[in-house]
C-alpha positions in Angstrom: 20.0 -11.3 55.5 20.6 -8.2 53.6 21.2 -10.3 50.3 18.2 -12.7 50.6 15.9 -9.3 51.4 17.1 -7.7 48.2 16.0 -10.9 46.2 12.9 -10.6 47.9 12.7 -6.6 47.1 13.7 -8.0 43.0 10.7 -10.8 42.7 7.9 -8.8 44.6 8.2 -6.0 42.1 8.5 -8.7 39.7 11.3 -6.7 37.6 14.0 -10.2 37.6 13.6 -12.7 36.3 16.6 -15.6 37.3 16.7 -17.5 33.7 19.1 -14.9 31.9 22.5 -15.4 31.7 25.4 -12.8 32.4 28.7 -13.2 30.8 31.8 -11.1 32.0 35.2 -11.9 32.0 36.3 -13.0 35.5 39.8 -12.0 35.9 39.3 -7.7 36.1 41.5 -6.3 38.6 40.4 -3.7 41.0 41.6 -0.3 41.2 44.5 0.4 43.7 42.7 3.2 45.7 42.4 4.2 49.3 38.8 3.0 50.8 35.7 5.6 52.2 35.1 2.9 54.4 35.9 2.6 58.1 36.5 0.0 60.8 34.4 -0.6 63.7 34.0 -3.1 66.3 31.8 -4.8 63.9 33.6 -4.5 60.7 33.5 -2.2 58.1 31.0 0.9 57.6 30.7 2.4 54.1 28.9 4.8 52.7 26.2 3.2 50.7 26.3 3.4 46.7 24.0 2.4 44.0 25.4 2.0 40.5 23.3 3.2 37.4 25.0 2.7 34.3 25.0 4.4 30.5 23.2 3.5 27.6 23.3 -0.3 26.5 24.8 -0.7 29.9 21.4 -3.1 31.6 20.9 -6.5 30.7 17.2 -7.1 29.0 15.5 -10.2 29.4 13.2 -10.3 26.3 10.9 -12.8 25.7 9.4 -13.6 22.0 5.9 -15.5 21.9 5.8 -18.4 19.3 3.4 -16.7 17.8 4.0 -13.1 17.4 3.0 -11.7 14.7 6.3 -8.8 14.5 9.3 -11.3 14.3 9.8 -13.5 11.2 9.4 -17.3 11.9 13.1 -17.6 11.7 14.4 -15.6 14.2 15.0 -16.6 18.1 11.9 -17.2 19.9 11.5 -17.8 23.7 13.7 -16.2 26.5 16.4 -14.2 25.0 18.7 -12.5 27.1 20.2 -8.9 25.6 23.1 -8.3 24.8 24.4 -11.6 24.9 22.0 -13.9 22.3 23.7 -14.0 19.0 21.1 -13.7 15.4 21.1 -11.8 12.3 20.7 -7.7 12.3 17.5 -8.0 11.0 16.1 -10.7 13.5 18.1 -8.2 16.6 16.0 -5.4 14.7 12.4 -7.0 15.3 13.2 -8.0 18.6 14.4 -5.4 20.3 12.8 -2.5 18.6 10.5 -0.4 19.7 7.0 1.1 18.1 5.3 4.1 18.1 1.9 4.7 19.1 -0.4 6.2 16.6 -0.4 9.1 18.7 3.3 9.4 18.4 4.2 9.5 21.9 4.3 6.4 23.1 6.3 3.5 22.5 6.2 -0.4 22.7 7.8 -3.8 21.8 6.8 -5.6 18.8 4.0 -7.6 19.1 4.3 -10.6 20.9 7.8 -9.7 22.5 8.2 -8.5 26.5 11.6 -6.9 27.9 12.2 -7.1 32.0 14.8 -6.4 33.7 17.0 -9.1 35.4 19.1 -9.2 39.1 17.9 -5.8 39.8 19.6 -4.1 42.3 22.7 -6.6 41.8 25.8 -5.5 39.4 24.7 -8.8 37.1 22.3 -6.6 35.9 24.9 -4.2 34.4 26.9 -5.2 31.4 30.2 -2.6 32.2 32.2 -1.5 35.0 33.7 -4.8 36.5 36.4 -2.8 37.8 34.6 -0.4 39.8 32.7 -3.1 41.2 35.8 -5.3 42.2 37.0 -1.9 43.3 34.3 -1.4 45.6 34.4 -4.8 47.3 37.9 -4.1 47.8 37.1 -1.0 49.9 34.8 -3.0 51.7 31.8 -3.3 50.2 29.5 -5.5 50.4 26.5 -6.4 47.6 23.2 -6.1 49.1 24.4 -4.5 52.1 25.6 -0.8 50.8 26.6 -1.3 47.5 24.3 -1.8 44.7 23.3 -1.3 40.7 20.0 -0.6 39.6 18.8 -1.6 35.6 16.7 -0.2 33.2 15.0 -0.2 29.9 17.5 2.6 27.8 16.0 2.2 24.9 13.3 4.5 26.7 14.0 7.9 27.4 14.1 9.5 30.6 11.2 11.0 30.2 9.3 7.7 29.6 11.1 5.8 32.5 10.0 8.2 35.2 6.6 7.5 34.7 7.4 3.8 34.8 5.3 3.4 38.3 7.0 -0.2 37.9 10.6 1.1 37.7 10.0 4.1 39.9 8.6 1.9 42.4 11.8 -0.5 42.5 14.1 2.2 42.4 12.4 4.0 45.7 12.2 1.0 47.2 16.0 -0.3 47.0 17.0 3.2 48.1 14.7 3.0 51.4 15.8 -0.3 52.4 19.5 0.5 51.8 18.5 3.7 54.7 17.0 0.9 56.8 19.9 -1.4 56.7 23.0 1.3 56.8 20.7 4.2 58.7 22.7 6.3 55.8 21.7 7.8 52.9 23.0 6.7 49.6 25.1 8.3 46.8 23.8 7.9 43.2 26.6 6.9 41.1 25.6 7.1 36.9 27.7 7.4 34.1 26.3 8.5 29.7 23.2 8.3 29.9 22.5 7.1 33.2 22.5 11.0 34.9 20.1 11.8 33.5 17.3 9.0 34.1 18.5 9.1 37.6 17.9 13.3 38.0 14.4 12.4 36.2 13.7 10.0 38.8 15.2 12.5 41.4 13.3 15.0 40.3 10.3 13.3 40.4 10.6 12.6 44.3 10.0 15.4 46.6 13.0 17.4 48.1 12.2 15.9 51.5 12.7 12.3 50.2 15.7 13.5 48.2 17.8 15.3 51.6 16.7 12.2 53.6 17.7 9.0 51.4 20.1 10.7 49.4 23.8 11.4 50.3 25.3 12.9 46.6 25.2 12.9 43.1 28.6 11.4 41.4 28.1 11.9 37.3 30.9 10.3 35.0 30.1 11.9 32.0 26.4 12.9 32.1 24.3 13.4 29.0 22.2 16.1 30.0 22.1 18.0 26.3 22.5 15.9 24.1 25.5 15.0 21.6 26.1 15.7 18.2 27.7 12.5 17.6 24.1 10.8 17.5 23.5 12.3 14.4 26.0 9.7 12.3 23.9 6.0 13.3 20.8 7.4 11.9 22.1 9.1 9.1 25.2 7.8 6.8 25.5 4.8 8.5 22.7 3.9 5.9 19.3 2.4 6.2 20.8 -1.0 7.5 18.9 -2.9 10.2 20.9 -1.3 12.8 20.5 2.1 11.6 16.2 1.3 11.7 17.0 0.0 15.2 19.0 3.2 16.8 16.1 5.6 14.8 13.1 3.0 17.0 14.6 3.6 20.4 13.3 7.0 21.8 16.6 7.3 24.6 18.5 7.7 20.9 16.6 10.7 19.7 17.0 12.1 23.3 20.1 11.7 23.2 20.0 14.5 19.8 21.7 17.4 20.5 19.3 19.9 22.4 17.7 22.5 19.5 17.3 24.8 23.0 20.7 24.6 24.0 23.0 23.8 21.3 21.0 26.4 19.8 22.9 28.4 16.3 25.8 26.2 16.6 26.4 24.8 13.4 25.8 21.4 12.8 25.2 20.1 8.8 26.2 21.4 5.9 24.8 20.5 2.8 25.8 22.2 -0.9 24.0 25.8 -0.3 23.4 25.8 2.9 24.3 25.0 6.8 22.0 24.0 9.3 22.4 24.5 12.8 20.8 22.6 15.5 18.1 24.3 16.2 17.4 23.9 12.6 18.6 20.5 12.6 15.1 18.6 13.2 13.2 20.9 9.9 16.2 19.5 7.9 15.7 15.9 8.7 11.9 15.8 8.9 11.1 18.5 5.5 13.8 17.1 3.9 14.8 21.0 3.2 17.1 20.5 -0.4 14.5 18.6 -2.0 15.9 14.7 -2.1 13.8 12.0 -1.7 16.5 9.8 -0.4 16.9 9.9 2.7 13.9 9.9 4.8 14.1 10.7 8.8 10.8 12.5 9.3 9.4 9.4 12.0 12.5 10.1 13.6 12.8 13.6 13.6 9.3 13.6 14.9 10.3 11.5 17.8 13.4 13.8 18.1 10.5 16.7 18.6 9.2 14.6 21.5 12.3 16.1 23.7 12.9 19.8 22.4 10.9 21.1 25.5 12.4 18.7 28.3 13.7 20.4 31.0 17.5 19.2 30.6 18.8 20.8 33.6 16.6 21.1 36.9 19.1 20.6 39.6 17.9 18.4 42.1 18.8 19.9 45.7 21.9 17.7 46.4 25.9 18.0 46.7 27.3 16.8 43.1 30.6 15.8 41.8 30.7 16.2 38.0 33.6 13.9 36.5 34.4 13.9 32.9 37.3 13.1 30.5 38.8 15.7 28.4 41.1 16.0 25.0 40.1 13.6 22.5 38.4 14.1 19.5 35.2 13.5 18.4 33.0 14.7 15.1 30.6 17.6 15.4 30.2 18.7 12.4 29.4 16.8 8.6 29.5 18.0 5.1 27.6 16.1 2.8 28.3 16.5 -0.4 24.8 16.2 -2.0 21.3 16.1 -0.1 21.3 12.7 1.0 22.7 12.4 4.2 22.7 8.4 3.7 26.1 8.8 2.5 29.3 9.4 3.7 29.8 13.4 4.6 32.8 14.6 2.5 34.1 17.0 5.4 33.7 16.0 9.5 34.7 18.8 11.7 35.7 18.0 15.1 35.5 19.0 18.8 39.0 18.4 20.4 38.4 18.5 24.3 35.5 15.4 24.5 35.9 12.2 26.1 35.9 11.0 23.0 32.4 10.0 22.5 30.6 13.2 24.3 31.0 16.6 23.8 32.3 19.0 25.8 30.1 21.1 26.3 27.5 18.2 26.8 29.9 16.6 29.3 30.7 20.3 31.1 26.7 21.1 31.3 26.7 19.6 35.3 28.9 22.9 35.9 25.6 25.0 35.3 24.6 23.6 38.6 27.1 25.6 40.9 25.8 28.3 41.8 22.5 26.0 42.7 24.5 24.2 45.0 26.1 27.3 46.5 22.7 29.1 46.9 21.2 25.6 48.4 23.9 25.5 50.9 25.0 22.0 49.0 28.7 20.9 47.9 29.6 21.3 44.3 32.3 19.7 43.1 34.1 19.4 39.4 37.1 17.1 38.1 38.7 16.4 34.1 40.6 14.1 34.0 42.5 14.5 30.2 42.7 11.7 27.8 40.4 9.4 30.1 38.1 8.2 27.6 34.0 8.2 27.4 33.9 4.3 28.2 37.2 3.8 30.4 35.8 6.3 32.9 33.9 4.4 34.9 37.3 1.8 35.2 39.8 4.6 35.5 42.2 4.2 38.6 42.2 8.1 38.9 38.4 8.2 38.5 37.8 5.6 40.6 40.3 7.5 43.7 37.9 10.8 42.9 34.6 8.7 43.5 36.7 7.5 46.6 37.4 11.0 47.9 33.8 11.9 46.9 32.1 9.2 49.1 34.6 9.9 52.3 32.4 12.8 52.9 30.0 10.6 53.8 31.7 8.4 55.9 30.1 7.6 59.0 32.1 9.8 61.9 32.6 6.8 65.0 
């Protein structure tokens, strides 16, 4: 019953659409972990869970009209499901771009093209993290019951998707019926960039509707500030169709380093000078040395968009903060003449990341203790050293942490 009310949930808010097609591979073992779950009469209780993963990590449904006027004639038309169809860069480019208003704060698909979001609030609509899903139903899970993984559009930022009534809607409403069918609230589990569209969709709700539907707040590697790592697909990875793509999609120039935050750490150097990030965004949109080659000023703008978001509001709820710690990633480039299309000559590096985050970026959750001890909430903290950015949500030890998380809210029989 639970499974066939979901679909119902899915088409009613008309966010699926069942003609996509999910590929994974089929033989992903799950994690050897003890369960949260317990036995009754009845069978097994769990603690619900809702998935929400990273950046690139939803499946998109995009559909191209024959005639739209955006992409070229000899590009994929009709239902095209993302990331799976296969065309050139520059078709990819036109189809899954997105375009700024005039008024420069808005954003939209080419003309002619629409993107949806398929299976939602089933792990087919995710594209990572078969383990922790097999992991789950090992526990006891079951899909549609208490375990579930909600989609969305991350080429938007979070500031975009919660005003998506649409998505806001769908979201609610899976989280309500999962209280109606487990009498339980539900923990949020969201890895990149999926922390922080869930806490702008937490914090949109009121705190009453947060302590009522919602149990806890597991983040695998939250990108609350930003990271400094963004800065190399829209600069010197040239100005390929891929490059043009990254600079369209707001989420990537949300995902910029925070000016506010980040602050006077050093961040470019070019021959005379060195930027730091809060000067970052003059650099790329004044073009401060003087060349005429590279030009990032639409995307800088956009970049502007999010200097004065609220990156850190904590949202009234016990967290757990997981992140991976000692690997290397680049934070700092040296470009050897003012065009920042090329290759930087020097690349400094940041030694404790997960390898694709900062540190700091993947450490900012910790800012919410003392909330969470004033609130009266649980706050909880874990590294987990040489766990990578993209294993994480996979990793056996990870996986026991969510485990131990979650059996705080096992139901007491």
């Amino acid at each position: 019953m639970e499974l066939a009310a979901l679909w119902a949930l899915a088409c009613a808010l008309a966010v699926s659409r069942a003609t996509a097609t999910v590929l994974g591979p089929p033989t992903i073992e799950a994690a050897s972990t003890s369960s949260p779950c317990v036995s009754s009469d009845g069978g097994q209780i769990c603690p619900p869970v809702v998935w929400v993963p990273g950046f690139g990590g939803s499946v998109l449904d995009f559909h191209v009209d024959d005639d739209s006027t955006d992409v070229p004639e000899d590009c994929p038309h009709g239902d095209l499901t993302y990331p799976y169809f296969v065309t050139t860069p520059e078709c990819e480019y036109y189809i899954t771009r997105l375009v700024k208003s005039v008024s420069g704060d808005t954003f939209y698909n080419s003309a002619g093209v629409s993107a949806t979001l398929p299976w939602f609030g089933f792990w087919n609509s995710t594209t990572y993290s078969l383990t922790m899903k097999r992991t789950l139903l090992s526990w006891g899970y079951t899909e549609g019951k208490d375990m579930f993984a909600v989609g969305y559009d991350w080429r938007h930022s979070p500031n975009t998707l919660a005003v998506d009534e649409a998505w806001m809607d769908a979201f609610t409403n899976l989280i309500e019926q999962s209280y109606s069918i487990n009498s339980m609230p539900i923990s949020i589990i969201s890895h990149s960039n999926g922390p922080p569209t869930v806490l702008a969709f937490l914090n949109a709700k009121s705190e009453s509707w947060r302590s009522k539907f919602i149990a806890s707040f597991i983040i695998l590697s939250g990108n609350f500030i930003g990271q400094s790592n963004c800065v190399e697909a829209v600069t010197f990875s040239g100005n390929s169709w891929e490059t043009l793509k990254m600079q369209s999609w707001e989420a990537w120039a949300w995902s910029m380093p925070s000016p506010k935050i980040y602050q006077s750490r050093p961040y470019i150097s070019i021959p005379g000078a060195v930027f730091t990030v809060d000067q970052s965004l003059d650099f790329f949109r004044y073009n401060a040395c003087g060349s005429s080659a590279s030009d990032l000023s639409a995307f800088a703008d956009t970049w502007a968009l999010f200097v004065d978001t609220p990156r850190l509001t904590y949202p009234t709820l016990d967290m757990y903060c997981f992140y991976g710690t000692q690997l290397q990633i680049d934070n700092f480039w040296e470009f050897a003449s003012c065009d920042v299309t090329l290759e930087p000559s020097t690349v400094g590096h940041d030694t404790n990341s997960d390898g694709d985050q900062d540190a700091m970026d993947n450490a900012s959750c910790r800012m919410w203790a003392d909330d969470a001890t004033q609130t009266g909430h649980h706050f909880e903290y874990q590294e987990f050293p040489g766990v990578s950015h993209g294993e994480e949500p996979d990793n056996p030890d990870v996986l026991a942490a969510i485990s131990k998380a979650l059996s705080n809210y096992s139901p007491q029989l």
